[in-house]
C-alpha positions in Angstrom: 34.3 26.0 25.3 35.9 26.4 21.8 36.8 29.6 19.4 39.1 29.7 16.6 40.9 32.5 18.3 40.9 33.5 22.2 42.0 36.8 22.7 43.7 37.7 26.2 42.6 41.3 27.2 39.9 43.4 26.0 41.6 46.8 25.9 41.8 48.6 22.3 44.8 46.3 21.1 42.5 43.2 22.0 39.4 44.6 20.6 41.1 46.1 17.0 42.2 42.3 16.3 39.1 40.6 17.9 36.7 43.4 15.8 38.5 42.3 12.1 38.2 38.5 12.8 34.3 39.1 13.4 34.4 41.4 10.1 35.3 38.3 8.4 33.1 35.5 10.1 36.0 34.2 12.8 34.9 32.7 16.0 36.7 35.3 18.4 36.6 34.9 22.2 37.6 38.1 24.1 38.5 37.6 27.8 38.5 40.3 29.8 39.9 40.3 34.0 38.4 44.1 34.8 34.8 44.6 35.7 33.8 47.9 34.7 36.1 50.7 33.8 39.3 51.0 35.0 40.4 54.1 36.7 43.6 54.7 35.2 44.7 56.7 32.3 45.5 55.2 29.2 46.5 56.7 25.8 44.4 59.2 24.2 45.9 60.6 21.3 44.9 58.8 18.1 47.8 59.0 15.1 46.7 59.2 11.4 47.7 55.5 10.9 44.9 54.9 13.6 42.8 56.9 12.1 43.0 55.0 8.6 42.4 51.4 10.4 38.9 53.3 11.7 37.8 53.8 8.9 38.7 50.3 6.8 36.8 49.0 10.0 33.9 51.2 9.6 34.3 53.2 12.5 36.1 56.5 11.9 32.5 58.4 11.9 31.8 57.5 15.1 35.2 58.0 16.2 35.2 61.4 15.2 32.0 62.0 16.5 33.4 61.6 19.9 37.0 63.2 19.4 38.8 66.5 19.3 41.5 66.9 16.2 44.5 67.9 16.6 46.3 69.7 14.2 49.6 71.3 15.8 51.4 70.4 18.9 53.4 73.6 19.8 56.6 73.3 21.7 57.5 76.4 23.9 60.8 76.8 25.8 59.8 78.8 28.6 62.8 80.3 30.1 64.2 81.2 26.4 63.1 84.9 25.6 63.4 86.4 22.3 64.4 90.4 22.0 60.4 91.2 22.1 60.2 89.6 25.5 58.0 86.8 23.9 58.4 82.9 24.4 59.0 81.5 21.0 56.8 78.9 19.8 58.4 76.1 17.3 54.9 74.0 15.8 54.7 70.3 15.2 52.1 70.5 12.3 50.1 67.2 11.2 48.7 69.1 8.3 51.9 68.6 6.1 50.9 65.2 6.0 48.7 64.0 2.7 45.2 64.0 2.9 42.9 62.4 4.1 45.0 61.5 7.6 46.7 65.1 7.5 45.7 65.2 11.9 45.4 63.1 15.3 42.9 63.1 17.5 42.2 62.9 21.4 39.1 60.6 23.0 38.7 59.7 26.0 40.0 56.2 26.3 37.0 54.4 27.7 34.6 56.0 24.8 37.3 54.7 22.3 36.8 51.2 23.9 33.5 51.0 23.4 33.0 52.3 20.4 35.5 49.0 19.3 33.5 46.7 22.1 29.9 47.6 20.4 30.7 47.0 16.6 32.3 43.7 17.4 29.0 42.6 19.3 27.3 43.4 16.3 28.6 40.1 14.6 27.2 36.8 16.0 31.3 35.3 15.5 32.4 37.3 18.3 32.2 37.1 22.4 32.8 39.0 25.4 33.8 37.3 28.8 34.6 39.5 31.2 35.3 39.1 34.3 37.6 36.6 33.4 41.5 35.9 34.2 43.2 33.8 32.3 45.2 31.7 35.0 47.7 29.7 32.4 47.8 27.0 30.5 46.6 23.6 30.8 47.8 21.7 28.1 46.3 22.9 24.7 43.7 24.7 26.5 43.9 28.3 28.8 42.5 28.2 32.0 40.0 30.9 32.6 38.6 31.8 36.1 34.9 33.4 35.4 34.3 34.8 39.1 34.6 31.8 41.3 34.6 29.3 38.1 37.4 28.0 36.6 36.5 27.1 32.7 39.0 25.6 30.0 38.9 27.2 26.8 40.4 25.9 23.8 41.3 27.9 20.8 43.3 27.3 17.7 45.2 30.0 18.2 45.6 32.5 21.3 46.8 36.0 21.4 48.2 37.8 24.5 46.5 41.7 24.7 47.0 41.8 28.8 49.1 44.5 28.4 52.9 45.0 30.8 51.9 42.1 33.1 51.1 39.5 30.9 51.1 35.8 32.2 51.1 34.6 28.5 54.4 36.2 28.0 56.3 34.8 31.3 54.5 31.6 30.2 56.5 31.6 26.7 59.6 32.9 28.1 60.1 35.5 25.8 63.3 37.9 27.0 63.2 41.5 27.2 65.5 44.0 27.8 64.0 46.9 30.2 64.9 50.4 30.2 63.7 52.6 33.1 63.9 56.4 33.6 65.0 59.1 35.6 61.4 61.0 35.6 58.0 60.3 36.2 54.9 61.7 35.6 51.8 63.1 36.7 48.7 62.9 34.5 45.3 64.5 35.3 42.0 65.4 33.2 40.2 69.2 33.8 38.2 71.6 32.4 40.6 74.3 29.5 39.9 77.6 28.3 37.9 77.3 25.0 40.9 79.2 23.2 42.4 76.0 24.0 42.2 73.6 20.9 46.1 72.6 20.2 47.8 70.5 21.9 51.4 72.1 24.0 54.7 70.8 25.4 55.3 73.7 27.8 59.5 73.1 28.9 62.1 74.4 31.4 65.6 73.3 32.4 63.9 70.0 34.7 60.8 69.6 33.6 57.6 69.6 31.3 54.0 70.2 30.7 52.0 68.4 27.8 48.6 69.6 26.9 46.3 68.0 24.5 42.5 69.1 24.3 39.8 67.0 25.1 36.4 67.2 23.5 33.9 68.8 25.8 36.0 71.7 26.9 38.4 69.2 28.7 42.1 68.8 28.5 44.7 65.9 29.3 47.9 67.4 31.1 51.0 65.4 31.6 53.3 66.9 33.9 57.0 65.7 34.0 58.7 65.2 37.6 61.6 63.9 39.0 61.7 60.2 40.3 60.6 59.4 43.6 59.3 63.0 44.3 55.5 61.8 44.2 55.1 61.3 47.7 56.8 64.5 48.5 54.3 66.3 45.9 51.3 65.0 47.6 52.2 66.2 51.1 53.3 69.6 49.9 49.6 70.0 49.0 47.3 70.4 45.7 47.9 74.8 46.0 51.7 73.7 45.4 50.4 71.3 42.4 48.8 74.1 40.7 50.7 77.1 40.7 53.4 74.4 39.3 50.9 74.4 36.3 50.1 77.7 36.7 54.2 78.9 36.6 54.2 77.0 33.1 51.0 77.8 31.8 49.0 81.1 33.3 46.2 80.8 31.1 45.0 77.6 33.0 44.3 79.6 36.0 40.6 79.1 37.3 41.0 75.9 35.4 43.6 73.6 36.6 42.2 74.6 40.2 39.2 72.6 39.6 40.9 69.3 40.6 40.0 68.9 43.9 41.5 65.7 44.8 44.6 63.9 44.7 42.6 60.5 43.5 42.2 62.1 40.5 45.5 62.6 39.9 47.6 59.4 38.5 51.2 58.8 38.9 52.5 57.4 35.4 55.8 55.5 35.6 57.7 54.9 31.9 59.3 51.9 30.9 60.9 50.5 27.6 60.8 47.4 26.4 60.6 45.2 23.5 60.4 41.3 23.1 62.3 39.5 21.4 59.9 37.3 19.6 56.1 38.2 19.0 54.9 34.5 18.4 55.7 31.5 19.8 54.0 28.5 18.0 50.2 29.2 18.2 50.5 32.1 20.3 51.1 35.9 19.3 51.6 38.6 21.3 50.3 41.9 21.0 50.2 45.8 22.5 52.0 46.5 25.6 52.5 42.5 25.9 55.0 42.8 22.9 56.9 46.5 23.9 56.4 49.3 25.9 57.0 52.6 24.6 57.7 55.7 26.7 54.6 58.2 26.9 56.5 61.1 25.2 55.2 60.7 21.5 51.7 59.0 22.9 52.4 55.9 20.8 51.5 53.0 23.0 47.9 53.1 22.3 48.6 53.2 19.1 51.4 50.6 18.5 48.6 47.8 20.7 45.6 48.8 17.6 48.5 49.0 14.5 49.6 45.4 16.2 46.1 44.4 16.2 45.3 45.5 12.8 47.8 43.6 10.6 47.3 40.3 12.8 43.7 40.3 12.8 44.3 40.7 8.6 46.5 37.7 9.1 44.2 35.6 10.8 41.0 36.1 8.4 43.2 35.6 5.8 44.7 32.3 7.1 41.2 30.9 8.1 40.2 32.2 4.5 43.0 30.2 2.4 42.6 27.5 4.9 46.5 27.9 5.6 46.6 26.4 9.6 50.2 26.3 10.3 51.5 28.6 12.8 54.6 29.5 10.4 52.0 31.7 9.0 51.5 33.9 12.0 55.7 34.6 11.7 54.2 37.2 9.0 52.8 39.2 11.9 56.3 40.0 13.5 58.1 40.3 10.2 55.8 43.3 9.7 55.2 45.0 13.1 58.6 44.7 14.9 61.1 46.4 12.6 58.2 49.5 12.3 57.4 49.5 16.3 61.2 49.2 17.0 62.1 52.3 15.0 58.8 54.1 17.1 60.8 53.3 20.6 63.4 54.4 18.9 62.4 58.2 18.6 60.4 58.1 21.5 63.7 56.9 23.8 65.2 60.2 21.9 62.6 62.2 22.9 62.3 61.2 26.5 66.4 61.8 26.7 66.2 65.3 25.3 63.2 66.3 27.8 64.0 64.7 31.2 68.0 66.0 31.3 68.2 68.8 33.5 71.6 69.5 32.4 71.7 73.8 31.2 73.6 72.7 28.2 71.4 69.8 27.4 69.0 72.0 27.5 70.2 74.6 25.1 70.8 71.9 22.2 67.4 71.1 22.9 66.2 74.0 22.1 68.3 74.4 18.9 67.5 70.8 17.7 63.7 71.6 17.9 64.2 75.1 16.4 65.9 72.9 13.4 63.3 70.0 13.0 60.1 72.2 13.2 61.8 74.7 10.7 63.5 72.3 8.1 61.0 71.4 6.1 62.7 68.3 5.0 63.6 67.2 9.0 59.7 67.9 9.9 58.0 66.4 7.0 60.3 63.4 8.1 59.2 63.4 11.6 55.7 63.6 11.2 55.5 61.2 8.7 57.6 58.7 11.2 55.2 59.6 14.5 52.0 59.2 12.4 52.3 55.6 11.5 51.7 56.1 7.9 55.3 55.0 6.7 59.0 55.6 7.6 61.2 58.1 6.2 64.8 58.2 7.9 67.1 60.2 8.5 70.4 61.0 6.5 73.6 62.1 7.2 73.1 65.5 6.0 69.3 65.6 7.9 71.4 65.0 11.1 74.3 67.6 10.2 71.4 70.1 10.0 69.3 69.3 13.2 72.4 69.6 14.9 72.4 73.1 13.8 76.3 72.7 12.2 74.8 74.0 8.8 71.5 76.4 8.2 68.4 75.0 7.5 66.8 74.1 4.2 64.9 76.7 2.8 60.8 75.9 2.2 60.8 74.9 -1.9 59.5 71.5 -2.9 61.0 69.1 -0.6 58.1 69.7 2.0 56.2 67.4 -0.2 56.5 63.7 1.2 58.3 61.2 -1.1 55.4 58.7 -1.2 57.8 55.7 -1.7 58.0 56.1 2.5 54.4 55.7 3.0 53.4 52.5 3.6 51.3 50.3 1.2 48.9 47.7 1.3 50.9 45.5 0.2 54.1 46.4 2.9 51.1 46.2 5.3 50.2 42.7 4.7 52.9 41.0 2.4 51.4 37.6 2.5 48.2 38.7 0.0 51.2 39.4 -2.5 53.4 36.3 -1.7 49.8 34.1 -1.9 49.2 35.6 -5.0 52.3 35.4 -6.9 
C-alpha cells in the first residue's frame, strides 16, 4: 500500500493534520490501533487558537453546535474569608481577548473526534485503517498489523500522532527529559446544576477542584489528590469521594452523588516532557508524541491540533511547490517548539503553585492570583498566552507586581492587547513568505 503521508494515530492531533492534507488533494493514510472508543478521558477544553483552526477547516459550526462556551474560569480560595464571611472569587475572563476568539469551549472528546473523522472522509484523498498497530519499521516502509495481518505501507513521509507511548519516537531515538509530580488526579463526568455554566478551580491548603461545564447539563470535574492515595480512596468508599466534592463545592449536592461507580471514575497521572527534536529525516512527530504538558491549563489537546495544523499547512504546501526534501519539514519545529515550550512553561508554574501544601505557599498563591486576575496588564497577558493566539511575556516590572511588592495597575488603556503579540499568518507559516520573497 502507498500514501504520500501515513499518519500514526487517529486521535484529534492525527486527524487535524490528516483533515488539511485531504483539504488540499494529499493521499493521507490514518492508522488507528483502538477499535471503538476508548474509555479514558481526554482533553475537553478547546482554546481560542483551536477554535480559529475550526473554522479555516470549515468546521467551527459544527463544533459549536456540540459545545458549551466558556467565558470565565473563576478561582476561589476556600479557606480565605473576607470580613462579610464570603469566599472571594478572582475571574479568569476569555472575553478580554479580541473578537471573534474572545472564549473556549468544552466537548466531549469523542464528539470532537468525529466531527474531524467525518469531514476528512468526505474527501476521496484520505483513509481510515483502524484497527491497526503500527509494529515498526521495515526499511522505508512501516509495518502495520490489521487484526491478524501484518501489511507494509509505504509513505513519503510519516508522522507520529500515537500519543505518550509512541514506538515511532523510541524508534528515532529522540531524548526527553521527564518531569513527574507529587499529585495525581481524579477525573469524572456527572450531571451539574443548570446555574452551572462557568468553569471553577475550587482550592484549599492540599488540594483542588476544577469544574468546567459540559453541554447537556453535564460537567467535567478534576479533583487534585496526593500521590499514591488512589487505592486508599477507592477502599474508603464513593460516600467519602463525594462529600470530598461536596466540602469544596455544596451546590453539587444531589449531583455529584449520581456516580455510582468507581469505573467511571479515572485516575489521571501528569507528566512533562518535551523532545528534543520534532523531525527526524522523513518523519515528524506530533501531539503528546512530541511533549506532554501537565493537565492544569487543559493544553494538551490543544498543543496535538495547533501541532497538527501548521504541519499539515506544510505538507500541502510542499506537495504544492513540489519541494520533496525533508529539510523542508525542519519549518514545522522551528514554529511549534519555541510556542509549545513557553505553554509547559506556565503550565509547570501552575501545577507548582496548586499542588504545595505548604501554608505559606499557599498564601502567595493567593496573593499572586489576586494580582494577575486584577492587573489588567498581568491578565490580558495571561489569557492571551493560554489561548494560543500569540505570546505576550512578562517584564520585570509585570513580575514585581504579581508578586504583590508594588499595587496593581489601575484599569485605563493597557487592558487592550498590543496586537504585535498575536500571532500572524505569516509567524504561523513562515515558509509562504520565505517562498515568496
Amino acid at each position: 500500500m502507498k500514501a504520500n503521508v501515513l499518519v500514526i494515530g487517529g486521535g484529534v492531533g492525527g486527524l487535524t493534520v490528516a483533515l488539511k492534507l485531504a483539504k488540499c488533494g494529499v493521499g493521507v493514510t490514518v492508522v488507528e490501533q483502538v477499535k471503538g472508543s476508548p474509555h479514558m478521558y481526554k482533553g475537553e477544553l478547546v482554546q481560542p487558537k483551536t477554535l480559529q483552526i475550526f473554522e479555516k477547516n470549515g468546521i467551527l459550526p459544527k463544533v459549536l453546535q456540540h459545545g458549551h462556551k466558556i467565558n470565565h474560569i473563576e478561582l476561589i480560595e476556600k479557606k480565605k474569608l473576607d470580613k462579610k464571611n464570603k469566599q472571594p472569587i478572582q475571574s479568569m475572563s476569555y472575553n478580554i481577548l479580541p473578537n471573534p476568539y474572545n472564549f473556549a469551549l468544552m466537548i466531549p472528546h469523542e464528539i470532537l473526534k468525529t466531527i474531524l473523522l467525518e469531514e476528512a472522509q468526505k474527501y476521496p484523498s484520505f483513509k481510515y485503517l483502524q484497527p491497526g498497530r503500527f509494529m515498526g519499521f521495515e526499511g522505508n516502509k512501516a509495518k502495520v498489523r490489521m487484526e491478524k495481518e501484518e501489511v507494509l505501507l509505504e509513505a513519503d513521509y510519516y508522522v507520529s500522532a500515537e500519543g505518550r507511548k509512541s514506538k515511532v519516537r523510541e524508534m528515532m531515538e529522540v531524548p526527553k527529559k521527564e518531569k513527574n509530580y507529587d499529585h495525581h488526579f481524579l477525573t469524572v463526568t456527572f450531571p451539574r446544576p443548570e446555574s452551572m455554566t462557568e468553569g471553577k478551580i475550587i482550592s484549599t491548603d492540599d488540594t483542588f477542584l476544577g469544574l468546567f461545564p459540559l453541554p447537556d447539563n453535564l460537567v467535567r470535574s478534576v479533583y487534585l489528590i496526593p500521590k499514591g492515595s488512589y487505592k486508599q480512596m477507592i477502599e474508603e468508599g464513593l460516600e467519602s469521594f463525594y462529600q470530598k466534592y461536596l466540602e469544596l463545592c455544596p451546590e453539587l449536592d444531589g449531583f455529584v452523588q449520581r456516580i455510582d461507580s468507581w469505573k467511571k471514575i479515572q485516575l489521571m497521572i501528569p507528566v512533562h516532557y518535551h523532545v528534543s527534536n520534532y523531525v527526524k529525516g522523513n518523519i515528524a512527530l506530533l501531539g503528546d508524541a512530541a511533549h506532554s504538558v501537565h493537565p492544569m491549563a487543559g493544553e494538551g489537546m490543544n498543543l496535538a491540533i495547533q501541532d497538527g495544523d501548521v504541519l499539515g499547512e506544510l505538507l500541502c504546501w510542499m506537495y504544492d511547490k513540489d519541494k520533496h526534501s525533508p529539510d523542508y519539514l525542519s519549518y514545522y519545529e522551528a514554529v511549534r517548539k519555541p510556542r509549545v515550550r513557553h505553554v509547559l512553561k506556565l503550565s509547570h508554574l501552575s501545577a507548582l503553585a496548586y499542588s504545595r501544601p505548604l501554608k505559606s505557599f499557599v498564601t502567595w498563591r493567593s496573593k499572586v492570583m489576586d494580582q494577575l486576575t486584577n492587573d489588567p496588564v498581568l491578565h490580558i497577558k495571561h489569557m492571551l498566552n493560554i489561548s494560543g493566539l500569540g505570546i505576550w511575556k512578562e517584564s520585570i516590572v509585570d513580575r514585581v507586581i504579581q508578586s504583590g511588592v508594588v499595587p496593581k495597575r489601575k484599569d485605563h488603556d493597557e487592558r487592550k492587547i498590543d496586537r504585535r503579540h498575536l500571532f500572524t499568518e505569516e509567524e504561523d507559516y513562515p515558509w509562504k513568505n520565505k517562498e515568496e520573497a
